[in-house]
mmCIF file as gemmi writes it, N, C-alpha and C atoms, coordinates in Angstrom:
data_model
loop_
_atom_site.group_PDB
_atom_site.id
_atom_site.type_symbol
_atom_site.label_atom_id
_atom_site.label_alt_id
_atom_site.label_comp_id
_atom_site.label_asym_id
_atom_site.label_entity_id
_atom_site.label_seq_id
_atom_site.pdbx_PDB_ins_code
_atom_site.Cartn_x
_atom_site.Cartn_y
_atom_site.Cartn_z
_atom_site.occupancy
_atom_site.B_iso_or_equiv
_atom_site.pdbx_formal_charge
_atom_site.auth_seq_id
_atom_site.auth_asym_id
_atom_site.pdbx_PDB_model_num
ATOM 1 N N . UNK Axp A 1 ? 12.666 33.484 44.878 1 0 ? 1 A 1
ATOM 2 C CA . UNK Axp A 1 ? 12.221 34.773 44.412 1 0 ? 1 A 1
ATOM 3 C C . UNK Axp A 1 ? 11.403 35.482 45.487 1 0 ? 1 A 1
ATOM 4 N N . UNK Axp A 2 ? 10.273 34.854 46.244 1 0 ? 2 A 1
ATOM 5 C CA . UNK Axp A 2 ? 9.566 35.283 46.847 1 0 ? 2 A 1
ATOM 6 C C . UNK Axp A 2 ? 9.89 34.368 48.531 1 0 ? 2 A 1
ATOM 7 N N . UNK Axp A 3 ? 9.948 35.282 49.592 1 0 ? 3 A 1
ATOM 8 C CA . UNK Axp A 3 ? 10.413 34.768 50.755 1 0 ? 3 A 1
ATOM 9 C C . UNK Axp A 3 ? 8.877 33.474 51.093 1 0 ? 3 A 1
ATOM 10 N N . UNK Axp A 4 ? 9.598 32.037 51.241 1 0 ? 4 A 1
ATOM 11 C CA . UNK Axp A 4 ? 8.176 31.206 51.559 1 0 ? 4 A 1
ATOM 12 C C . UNK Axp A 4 ? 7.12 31.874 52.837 1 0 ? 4 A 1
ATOM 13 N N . UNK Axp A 5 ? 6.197 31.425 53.249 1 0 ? 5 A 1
ATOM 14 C CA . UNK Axp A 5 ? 5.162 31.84 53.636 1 0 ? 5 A 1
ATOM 15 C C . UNK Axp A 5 ? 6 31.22 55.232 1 0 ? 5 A 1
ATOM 16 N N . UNK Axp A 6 ? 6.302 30.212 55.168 1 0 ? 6 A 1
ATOM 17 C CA . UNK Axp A 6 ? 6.454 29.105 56.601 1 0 ? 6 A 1
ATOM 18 C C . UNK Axp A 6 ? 8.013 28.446 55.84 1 0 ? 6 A 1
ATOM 19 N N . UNK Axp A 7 ? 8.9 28.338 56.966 1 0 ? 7 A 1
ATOM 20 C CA . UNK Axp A 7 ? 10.133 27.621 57.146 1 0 ? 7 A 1
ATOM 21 C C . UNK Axp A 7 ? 9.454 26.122 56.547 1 0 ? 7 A 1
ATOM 22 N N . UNK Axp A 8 ? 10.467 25.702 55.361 1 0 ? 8 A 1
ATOM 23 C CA . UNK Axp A 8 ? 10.259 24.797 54.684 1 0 ? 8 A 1
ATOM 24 C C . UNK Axp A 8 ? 10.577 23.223 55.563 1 0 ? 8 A 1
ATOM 25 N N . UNK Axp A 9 ? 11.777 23.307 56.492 1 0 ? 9 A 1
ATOM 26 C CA . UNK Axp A 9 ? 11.96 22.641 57.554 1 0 ? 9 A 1
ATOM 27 C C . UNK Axp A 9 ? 10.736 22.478 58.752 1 0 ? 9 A 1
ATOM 28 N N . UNK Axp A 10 ? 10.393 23.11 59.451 1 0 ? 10 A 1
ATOM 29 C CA . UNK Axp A 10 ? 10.102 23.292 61.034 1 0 ? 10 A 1
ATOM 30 C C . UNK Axp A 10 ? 8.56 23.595 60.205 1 0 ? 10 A 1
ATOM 31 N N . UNK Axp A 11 ? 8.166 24.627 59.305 1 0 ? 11 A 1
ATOM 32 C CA . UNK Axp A 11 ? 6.706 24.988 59.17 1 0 ? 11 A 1
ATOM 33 C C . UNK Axp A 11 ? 6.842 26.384 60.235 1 0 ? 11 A 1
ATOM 34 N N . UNK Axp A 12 ? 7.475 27.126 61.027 1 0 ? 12 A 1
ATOM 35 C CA . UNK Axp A 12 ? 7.455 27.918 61.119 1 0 ? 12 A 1
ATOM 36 C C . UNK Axp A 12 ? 6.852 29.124 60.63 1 0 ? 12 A 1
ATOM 37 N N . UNK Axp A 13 ? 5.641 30.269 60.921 1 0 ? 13 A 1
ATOM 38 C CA . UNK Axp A 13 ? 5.882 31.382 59.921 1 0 ? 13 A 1
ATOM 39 C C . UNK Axp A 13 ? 6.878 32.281 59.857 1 0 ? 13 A 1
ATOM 40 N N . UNK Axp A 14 ? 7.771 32.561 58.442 1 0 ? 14 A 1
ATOM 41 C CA . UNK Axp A 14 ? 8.936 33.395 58.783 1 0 ? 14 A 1
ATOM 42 C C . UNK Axp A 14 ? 8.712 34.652 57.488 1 0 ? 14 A 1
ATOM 43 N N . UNK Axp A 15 ? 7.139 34.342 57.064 1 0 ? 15 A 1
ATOM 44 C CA . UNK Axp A 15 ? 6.928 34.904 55.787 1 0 ? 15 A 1
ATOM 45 C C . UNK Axp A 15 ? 6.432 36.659 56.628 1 0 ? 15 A 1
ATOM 46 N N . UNK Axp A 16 ? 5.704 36.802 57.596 1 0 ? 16 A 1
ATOM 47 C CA . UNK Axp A 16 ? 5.349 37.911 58.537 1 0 ? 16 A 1
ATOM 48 C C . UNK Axp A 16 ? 6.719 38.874 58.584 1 0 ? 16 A 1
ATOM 49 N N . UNK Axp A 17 ? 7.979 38.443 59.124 1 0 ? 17 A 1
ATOM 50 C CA . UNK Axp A 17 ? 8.63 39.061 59.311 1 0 ? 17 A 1
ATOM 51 C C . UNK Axp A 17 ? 9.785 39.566 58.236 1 0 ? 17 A 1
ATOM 52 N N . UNK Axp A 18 ? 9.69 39.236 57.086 1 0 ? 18 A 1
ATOM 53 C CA . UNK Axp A 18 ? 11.143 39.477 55.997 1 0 ? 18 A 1
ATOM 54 C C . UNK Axp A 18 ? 10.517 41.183 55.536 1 0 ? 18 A 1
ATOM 55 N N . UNK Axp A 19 ? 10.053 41.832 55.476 1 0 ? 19 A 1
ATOM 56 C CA . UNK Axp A 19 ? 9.771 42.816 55.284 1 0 ? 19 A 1
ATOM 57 C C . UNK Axp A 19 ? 10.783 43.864 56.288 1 0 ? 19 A 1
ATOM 58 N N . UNK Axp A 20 ? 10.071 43.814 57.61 1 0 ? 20 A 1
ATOM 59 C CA . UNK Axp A 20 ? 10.617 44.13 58.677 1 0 ? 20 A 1
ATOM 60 C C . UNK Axp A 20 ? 12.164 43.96 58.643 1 0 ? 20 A 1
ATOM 61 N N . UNK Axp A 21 ? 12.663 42.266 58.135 1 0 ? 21 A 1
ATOM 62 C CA . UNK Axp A 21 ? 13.789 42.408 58.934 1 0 ? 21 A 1
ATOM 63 C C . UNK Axp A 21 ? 14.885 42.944 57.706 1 0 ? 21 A 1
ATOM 64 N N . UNK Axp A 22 ? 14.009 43.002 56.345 1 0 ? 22 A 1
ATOM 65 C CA . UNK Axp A 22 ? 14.724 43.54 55.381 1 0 ? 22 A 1
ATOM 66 C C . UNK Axp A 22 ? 15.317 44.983 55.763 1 0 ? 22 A 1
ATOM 67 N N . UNK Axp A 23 ? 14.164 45.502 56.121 1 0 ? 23 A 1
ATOM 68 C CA . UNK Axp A 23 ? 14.315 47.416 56.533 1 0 ? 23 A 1
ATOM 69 C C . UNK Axp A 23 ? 15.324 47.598 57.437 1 0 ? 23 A 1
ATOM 70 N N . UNK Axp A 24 ? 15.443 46.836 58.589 1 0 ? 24 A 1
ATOM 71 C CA . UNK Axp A 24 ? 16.238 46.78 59.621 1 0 ? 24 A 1
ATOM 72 C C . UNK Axp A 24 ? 17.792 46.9 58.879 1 0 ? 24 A 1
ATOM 73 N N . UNK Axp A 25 ? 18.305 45.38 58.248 1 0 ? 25 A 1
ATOM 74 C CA . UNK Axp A 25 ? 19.664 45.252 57.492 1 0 ? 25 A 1
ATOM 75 C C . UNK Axp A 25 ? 20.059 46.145 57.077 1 0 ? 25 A 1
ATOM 76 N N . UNK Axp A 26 ? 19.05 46.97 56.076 1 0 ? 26 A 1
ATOM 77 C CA . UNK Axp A 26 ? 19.306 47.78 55.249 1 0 ? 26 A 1
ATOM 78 C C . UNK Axp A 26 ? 19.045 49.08 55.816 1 0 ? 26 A 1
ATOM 79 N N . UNK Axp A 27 ? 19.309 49.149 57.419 1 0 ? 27 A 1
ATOM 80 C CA . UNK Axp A 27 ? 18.934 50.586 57.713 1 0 ? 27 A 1
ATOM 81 C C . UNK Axp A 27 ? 20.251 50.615 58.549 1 0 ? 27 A 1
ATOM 82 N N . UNK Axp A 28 ? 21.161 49.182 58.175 1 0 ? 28 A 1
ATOM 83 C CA . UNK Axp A 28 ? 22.652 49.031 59.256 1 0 ? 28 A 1
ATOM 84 C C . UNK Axp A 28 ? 22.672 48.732 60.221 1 0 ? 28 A 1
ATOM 85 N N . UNK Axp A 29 ? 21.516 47.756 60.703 1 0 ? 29 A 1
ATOM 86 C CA . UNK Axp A 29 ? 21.486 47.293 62.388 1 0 ? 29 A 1
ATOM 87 C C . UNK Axp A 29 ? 21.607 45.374 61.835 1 0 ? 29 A 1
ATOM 88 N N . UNK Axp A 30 ? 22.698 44.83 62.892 1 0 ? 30 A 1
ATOM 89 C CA . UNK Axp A 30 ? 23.613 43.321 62.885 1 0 ? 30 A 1
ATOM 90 C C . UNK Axp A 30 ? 22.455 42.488 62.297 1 0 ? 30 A 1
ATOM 91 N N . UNK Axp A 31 ? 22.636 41.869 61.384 1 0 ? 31 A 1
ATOM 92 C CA . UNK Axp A 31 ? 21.328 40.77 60.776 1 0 ? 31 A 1
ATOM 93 C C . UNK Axp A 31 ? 21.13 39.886 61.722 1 0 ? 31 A 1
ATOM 94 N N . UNK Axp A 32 ? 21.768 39.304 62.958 1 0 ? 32 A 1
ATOM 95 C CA . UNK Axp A 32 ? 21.934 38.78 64.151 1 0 ? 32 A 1
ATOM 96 C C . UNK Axp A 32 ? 21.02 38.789 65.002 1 0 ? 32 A 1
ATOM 97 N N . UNK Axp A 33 ? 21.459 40.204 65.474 1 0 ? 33 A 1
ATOM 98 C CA . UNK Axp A 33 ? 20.437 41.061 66.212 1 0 ? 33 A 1
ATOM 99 C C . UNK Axp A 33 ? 18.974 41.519 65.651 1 0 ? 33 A 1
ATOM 100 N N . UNK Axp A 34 ? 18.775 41.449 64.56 1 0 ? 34 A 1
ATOM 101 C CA . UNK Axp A 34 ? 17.745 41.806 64.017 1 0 ? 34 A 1
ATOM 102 C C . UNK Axp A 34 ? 16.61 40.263 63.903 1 0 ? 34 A 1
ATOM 103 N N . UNK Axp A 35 ? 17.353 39.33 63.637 1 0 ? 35 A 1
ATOM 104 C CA . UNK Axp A 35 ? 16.679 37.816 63.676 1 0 ? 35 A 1
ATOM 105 C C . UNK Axp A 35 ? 16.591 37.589 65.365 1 0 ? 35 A 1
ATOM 106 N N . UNK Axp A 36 ? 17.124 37.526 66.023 1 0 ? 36 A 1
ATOM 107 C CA . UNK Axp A 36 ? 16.626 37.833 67.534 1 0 ? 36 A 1
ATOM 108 C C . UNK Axp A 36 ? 15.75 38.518 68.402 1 0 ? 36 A 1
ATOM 109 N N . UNK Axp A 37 ? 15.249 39.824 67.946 1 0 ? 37 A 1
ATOM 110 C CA . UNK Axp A 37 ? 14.42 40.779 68.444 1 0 ? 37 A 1
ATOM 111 C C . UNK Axp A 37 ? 12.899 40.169 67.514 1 0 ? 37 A 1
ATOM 112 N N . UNK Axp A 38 ? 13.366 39.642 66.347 1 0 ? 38 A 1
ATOM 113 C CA . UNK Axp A 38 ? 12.203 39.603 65.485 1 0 ? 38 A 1
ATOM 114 C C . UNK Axp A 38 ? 11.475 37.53 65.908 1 0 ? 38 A 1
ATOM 115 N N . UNK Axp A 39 ? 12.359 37.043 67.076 1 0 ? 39 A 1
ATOM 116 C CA . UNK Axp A 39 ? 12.285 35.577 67.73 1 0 ? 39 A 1
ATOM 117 C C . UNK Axp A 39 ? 12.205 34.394 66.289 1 0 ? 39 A 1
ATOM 118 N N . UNK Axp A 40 ? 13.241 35.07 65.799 1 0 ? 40 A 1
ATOM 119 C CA . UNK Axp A 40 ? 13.96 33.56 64.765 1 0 ? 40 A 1
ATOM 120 C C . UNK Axp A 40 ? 15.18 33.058 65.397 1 0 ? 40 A 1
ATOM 121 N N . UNK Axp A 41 ? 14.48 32.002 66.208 1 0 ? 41 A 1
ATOM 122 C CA . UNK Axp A 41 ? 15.942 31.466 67.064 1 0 ? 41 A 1
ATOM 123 C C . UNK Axp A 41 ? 16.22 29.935 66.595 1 0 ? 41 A 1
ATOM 124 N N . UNK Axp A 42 ? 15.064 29.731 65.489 1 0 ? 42 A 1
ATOM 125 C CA . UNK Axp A 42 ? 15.739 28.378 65.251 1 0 ? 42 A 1
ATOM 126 C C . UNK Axp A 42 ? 16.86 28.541 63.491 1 0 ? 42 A 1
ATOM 127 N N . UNK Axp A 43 ? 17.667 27.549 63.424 1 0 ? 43 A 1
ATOM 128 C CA . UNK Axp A 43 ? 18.607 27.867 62.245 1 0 ? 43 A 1
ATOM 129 C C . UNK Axp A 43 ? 17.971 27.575 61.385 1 0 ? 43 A 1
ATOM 130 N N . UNK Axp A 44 ? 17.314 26.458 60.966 1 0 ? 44 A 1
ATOM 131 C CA . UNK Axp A 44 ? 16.355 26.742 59.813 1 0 ? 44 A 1
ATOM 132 C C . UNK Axp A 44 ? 15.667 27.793 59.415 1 0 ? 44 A 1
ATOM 133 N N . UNK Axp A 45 ? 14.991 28.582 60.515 1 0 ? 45 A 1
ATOM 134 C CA . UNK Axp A 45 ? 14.225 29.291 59.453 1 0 ? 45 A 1
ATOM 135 C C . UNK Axp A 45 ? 15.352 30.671 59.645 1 0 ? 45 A 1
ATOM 136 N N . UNK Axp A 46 ? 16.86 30.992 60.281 1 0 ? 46 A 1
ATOM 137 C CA . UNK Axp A 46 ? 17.207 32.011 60.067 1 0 ? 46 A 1
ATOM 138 C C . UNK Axp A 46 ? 18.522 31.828 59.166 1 0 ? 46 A 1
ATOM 139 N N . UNK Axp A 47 ? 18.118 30.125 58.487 1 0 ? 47 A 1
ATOM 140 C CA . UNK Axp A 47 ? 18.947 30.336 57.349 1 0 ? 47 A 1
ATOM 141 C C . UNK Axp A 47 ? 18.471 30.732 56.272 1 0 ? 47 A 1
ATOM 142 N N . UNK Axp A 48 ? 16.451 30.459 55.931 1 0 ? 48 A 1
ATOM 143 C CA . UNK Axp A 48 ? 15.922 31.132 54.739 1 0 ? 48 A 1
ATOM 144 C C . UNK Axp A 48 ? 16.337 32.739 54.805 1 0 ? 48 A 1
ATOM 145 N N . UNK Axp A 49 ? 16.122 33.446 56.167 1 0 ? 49 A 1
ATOM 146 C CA . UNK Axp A 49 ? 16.308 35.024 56.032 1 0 ? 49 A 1
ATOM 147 C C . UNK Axp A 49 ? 17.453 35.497 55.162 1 0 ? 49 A 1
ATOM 148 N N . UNK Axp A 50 ? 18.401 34.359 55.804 1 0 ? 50 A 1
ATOM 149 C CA . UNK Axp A 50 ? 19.875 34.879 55.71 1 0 ? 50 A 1
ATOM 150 C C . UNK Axp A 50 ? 20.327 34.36 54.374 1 0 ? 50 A 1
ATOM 151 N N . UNK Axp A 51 ? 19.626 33.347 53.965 1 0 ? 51 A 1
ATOM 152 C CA . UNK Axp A 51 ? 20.258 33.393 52.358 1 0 ? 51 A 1
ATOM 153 C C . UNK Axp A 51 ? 19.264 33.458 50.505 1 0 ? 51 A 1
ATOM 154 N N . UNK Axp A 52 ? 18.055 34.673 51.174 1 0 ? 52 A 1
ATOM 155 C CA . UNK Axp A 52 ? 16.903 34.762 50.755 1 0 ? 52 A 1
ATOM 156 C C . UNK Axp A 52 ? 17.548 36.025 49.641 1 0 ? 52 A 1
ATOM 157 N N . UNK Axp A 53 ? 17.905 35.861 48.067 1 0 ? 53 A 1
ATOM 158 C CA . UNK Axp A 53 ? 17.919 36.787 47.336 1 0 ? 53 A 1
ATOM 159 C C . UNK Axp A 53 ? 16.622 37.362 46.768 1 0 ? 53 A 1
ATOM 160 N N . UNK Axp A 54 ? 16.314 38.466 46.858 1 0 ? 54 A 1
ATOM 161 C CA . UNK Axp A 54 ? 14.786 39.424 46.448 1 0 ? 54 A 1
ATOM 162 C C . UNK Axp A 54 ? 15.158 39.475 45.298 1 0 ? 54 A 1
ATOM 163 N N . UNK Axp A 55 ? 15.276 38.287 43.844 1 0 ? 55 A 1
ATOM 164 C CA . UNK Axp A 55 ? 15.506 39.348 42.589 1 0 ? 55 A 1
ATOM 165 C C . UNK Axp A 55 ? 14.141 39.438 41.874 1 0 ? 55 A 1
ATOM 166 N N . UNK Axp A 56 ? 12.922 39.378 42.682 1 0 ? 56 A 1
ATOM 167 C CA . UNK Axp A 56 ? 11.74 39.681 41.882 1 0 ? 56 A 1
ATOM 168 C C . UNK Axp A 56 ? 11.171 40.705 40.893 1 0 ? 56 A 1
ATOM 169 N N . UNK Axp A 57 ? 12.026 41.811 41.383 1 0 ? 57 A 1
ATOM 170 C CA . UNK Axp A 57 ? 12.172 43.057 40.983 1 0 ? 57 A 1
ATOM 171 C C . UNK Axp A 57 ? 13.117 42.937 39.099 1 0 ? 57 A 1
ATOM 172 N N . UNK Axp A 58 ? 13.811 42.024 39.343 1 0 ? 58 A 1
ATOM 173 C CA . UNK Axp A 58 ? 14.737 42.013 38.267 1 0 ? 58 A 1
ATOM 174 C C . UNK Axp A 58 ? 13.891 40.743 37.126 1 0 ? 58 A 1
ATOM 175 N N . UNK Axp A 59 ? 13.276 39.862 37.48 1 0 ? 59 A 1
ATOM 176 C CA . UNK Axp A 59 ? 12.372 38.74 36.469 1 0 ? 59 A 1
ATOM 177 C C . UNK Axp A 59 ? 11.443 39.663 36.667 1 0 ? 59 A 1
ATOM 178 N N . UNK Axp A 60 ? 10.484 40.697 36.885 1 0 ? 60 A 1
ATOM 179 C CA . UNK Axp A 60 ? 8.931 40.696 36.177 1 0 ? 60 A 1
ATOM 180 C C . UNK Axp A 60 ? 9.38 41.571 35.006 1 0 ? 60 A 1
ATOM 181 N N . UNK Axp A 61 ? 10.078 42.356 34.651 1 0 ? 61 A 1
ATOM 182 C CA . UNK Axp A 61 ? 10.783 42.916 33.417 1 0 ? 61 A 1
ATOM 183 C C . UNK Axp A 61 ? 10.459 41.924 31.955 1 0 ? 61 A 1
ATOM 184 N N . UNK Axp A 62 ? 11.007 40.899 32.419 1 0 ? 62 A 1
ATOM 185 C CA . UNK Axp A 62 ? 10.831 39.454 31.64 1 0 ? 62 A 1
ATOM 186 C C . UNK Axp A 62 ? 9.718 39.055 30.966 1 0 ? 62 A 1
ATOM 187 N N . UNK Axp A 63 ? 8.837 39.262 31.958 1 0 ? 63 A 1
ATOM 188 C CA . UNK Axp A 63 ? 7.367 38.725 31.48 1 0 ? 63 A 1
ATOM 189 C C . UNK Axp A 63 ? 6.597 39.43 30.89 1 0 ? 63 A 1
């Protein structure tokens, strides 16, 4: 629901940048290129980016 704070693997922080690299995707620039400029070069933590669904928006309705 919520992007972790640090790569659950490595401990990495990858929680700083999902904001950023959200805006980027969604502004049409390569999710690739966007995890590169933003120095997520290891696959762990640019597999949380890459398979991180935001439905937070859709559960607080719920509560």
């Amino acid at each position: 629901m919520i992007i972790p704070v640090r790569c659950v693997s490595c401990g990495n922080v990858i929680g700083s940048v999902w904001e950023e690299y959200r805006d980027r995707v969604e502004a049409g620039e390569d999710e690739g290129e966007v995890m590169d400029d933003l120095d997520m070069v290891r696959y762990c933590c640019r597999r949380h980016l890459l398979s991180h669904a935001d439905v937070l928006d859709e559960v607080i309705p719920l509560y």
